[in-house]
N, C-alpha and C positions, 0 to 999 in steps of 0.2 A: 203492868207487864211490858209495854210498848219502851216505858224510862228504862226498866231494869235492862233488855235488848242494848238499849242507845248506851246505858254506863260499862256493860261488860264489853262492847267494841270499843269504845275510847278508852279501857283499861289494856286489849290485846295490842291496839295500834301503840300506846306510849311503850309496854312491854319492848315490841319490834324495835319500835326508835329509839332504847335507851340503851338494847343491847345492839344495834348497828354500828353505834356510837364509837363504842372502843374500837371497832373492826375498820372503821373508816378511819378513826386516828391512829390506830396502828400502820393502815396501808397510806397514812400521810405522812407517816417519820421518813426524814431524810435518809433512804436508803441509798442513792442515787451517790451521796460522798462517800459512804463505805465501800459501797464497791467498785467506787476509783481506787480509791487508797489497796485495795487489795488486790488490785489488776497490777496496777504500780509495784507491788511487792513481788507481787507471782512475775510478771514482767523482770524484772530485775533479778532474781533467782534462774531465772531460763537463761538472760545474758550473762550472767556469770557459767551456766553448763555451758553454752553454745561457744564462752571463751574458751574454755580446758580446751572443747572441742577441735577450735579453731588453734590455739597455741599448747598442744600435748606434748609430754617428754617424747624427745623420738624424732626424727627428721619429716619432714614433710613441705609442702609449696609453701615457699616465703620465707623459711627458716633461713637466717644467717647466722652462720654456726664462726666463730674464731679461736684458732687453738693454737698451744706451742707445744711442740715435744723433743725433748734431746734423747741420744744415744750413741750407739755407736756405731761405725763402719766396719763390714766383715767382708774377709776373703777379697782383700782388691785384687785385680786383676787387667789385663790388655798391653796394649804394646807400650803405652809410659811406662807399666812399671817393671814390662820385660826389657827394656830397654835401658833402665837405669841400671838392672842388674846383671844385663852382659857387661856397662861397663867395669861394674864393680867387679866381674868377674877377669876383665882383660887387665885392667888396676891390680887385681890380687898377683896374676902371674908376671907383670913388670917388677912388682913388688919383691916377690920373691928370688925371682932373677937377677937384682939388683941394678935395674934398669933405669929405676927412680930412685933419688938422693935420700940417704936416711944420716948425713953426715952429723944432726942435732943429737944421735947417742954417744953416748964415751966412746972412745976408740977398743975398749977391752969387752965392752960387751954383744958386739956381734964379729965376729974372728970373719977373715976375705973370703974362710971356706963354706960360711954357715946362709943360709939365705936369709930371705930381709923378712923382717917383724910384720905381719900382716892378718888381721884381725875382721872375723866374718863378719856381715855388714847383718843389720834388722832392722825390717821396713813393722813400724805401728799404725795403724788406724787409730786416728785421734778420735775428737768427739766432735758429733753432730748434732746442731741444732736448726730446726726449722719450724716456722709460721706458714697458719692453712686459714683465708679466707675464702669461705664458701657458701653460696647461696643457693637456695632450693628453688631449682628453677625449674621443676615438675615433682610432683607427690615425690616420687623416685631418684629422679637426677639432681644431680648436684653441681654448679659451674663456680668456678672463682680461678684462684692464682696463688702457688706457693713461693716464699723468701724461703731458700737452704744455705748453708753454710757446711760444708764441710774439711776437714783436713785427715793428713799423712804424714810421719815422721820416721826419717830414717836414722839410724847412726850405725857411721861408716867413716872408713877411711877416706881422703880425697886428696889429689894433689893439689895445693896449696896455689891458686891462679895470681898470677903479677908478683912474685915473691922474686922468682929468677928467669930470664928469658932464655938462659942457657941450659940451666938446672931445671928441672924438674922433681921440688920436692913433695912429700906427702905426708898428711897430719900423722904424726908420732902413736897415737891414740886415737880412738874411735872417736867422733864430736857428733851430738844430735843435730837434726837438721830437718826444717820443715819442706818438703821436697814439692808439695802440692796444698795449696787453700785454696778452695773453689765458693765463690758465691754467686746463687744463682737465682734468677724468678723465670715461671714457669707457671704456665695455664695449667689448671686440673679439671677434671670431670670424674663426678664420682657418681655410682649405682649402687642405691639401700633398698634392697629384697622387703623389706619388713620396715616399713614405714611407720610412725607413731608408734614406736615400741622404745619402753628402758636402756631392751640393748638391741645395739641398730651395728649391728656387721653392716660392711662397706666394700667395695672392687673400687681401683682409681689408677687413675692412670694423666703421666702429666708430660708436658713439653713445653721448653723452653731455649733461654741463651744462660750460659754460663762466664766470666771473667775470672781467671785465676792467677795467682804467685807462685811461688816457690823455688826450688832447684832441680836444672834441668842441663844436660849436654847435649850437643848438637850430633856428637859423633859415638862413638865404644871407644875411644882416647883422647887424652884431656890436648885443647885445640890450645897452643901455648899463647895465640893472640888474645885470645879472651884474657878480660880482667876480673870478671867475674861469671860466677854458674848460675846467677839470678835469672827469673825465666822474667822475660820483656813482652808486653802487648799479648798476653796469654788472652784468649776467648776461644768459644767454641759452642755447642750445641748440648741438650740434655735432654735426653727421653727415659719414663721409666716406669713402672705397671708396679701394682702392690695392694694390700687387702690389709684391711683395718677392724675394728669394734670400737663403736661407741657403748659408755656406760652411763646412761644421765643417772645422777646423786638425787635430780627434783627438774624441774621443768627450766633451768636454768641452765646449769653447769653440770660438770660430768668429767670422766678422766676417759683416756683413751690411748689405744697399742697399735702400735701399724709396723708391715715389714714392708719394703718396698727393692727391686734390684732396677737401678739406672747405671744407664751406659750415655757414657758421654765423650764428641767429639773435639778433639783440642787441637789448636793451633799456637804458638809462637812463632817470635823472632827466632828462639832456637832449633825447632820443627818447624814442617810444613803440614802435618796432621799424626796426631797418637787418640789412641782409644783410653778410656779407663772405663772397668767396668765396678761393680760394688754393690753387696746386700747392704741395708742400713734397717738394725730394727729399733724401734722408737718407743718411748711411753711419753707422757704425756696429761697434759687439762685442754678443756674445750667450755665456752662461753655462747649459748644461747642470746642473741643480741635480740632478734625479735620479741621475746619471751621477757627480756629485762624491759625492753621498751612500752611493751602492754602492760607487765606489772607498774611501770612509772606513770604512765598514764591514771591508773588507777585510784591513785593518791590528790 
């Protein structure tokens, strides 16, 4: 009775120890490298959310955004271009008077009784192109610097300068003529209400110096010492506010519309200061530079 006791406890104890067995080799597998390997992973999927996060379509801190957009110039105005057009206007009436030389038509085709050939003058707004570097120097703000380029072109009559210092002749026909190129750089500062969004409307506002060309008189009658109406040492000043939308396409690039009205102060050799004022509305593409830079990292 006392064996049979002793053999069924050495048979419970092997029992326990044979089924411990698995349970302890179980709790001995290298679990320790799986769940590296899966922190690593989970790790690595968070840094890719916490990137969108930190680089999203849409303007935000740190974003350096680069763009080009052309258009056109509307409704110019100020005292350059009321200025060119009293003289075209005092021109028209010497014109007519026969005050200025028209001696280059046949003699049968304007009679001593008839007045002089004289032809309305029109001012065009050429096209404008300009570059926007800007960097996100608050969730909101925007800092950087615009390159503009714009022009104006007239065609109009004019008296012909250095042809005769006695005579005063004037083109036969209307000739086009680039009367003002301005090219300028200018600090901007731009405010995006809605930050990390697709579409990111924009306020901005910029100031700078300007250098220009074109053709310009000093007086409302043509001065006979001048050899030419070329504007000499043109610069001046340019301020000017305007409201934009950005469209990002993908976290990169995007195309983008802006209107903007600057007014700018000019000086020459042939003035001592005229205004120009001017809408300009633009379309345009924009380049996410941050955004290409963390995608290249990537690789």
């Amino acid at each position: 009775m006392k064996t049979k006791k002793i053999f069924l406890t050495y048979l419970v104890l092997s029992a326990n120890i044979s089924f411990a067995e698995p349970i302890l080799k179980k709790e001995d597998k290298p679990l320790v490298t799986q769940t590296q390997e899966d922190t690593a992973k989970a790790n690595a999927e968070l840094e890719k959310y916490y990137a969108k996060l930190k680089y999203p379509p849409g303007f935000y801190e740190g974003a350096f955004l680069i763009s080009f957009m052309g258009g056109g110039t509307l409704a110019p105005s100020g005292s350059f271009i009321s200025h060119e057009k009293n003289y075209d206007s005092t021109l028209q009436y010497k014109v007519v008077r026969k005050e200025v030389s028209q001696d280059y038509y046949p003699q049968s085709s304007i009679r001593n009784d008839e007045a002089g050939l004289y032809f309305k003058p029109t001012y065009t707004p050429g096209v404008a192109s300009q570059f926007d570097f800007e960097y996100g120097w608050k969730e909101k703000i925007g800092l950087g610097f615009t390159v503009m380029q714009n022009s104006m072109k007239a065609k109009r009559q004019d008296v012909i300068p250095g042809l005769s210092y006695y005579k005063e002749y004037v083109d036969p026909v209307p000739r086009e003529r680039t009367i003002y190129r301005g090219n300028s750089m200018s600090f901007l500062a731009t405010y995006h209400p809605i930050p990390k969004n697709f579409f990111d409307p924009y306020l901005v506002a910029r100031a700078g110096v300007v250098s220009f060309t074109g053709e310009a008189h000093s007086g409302t009658t043509h001065d006979r010492f001048v050899y030419s109406n070329q504007i000499t040492s043109g610069i001046g000043s340019i301020v000017g506010v305007g409201a934009g939308l950005n469209i990002y396409l993908g976290r990169y690039f995007g195309i983008k519309a802006e209107v903007d009205y600057y007014r700018e102060f000019l000086k020459a050799d042939q003035f001592s200061m005229r205004t120009l004022n001017s809408y300009q509305a633009m379309v345009g593409v924009f380049v996410n530079l941050s955004n290409v830079q963390y995608r290249l990292e990537q690789y």
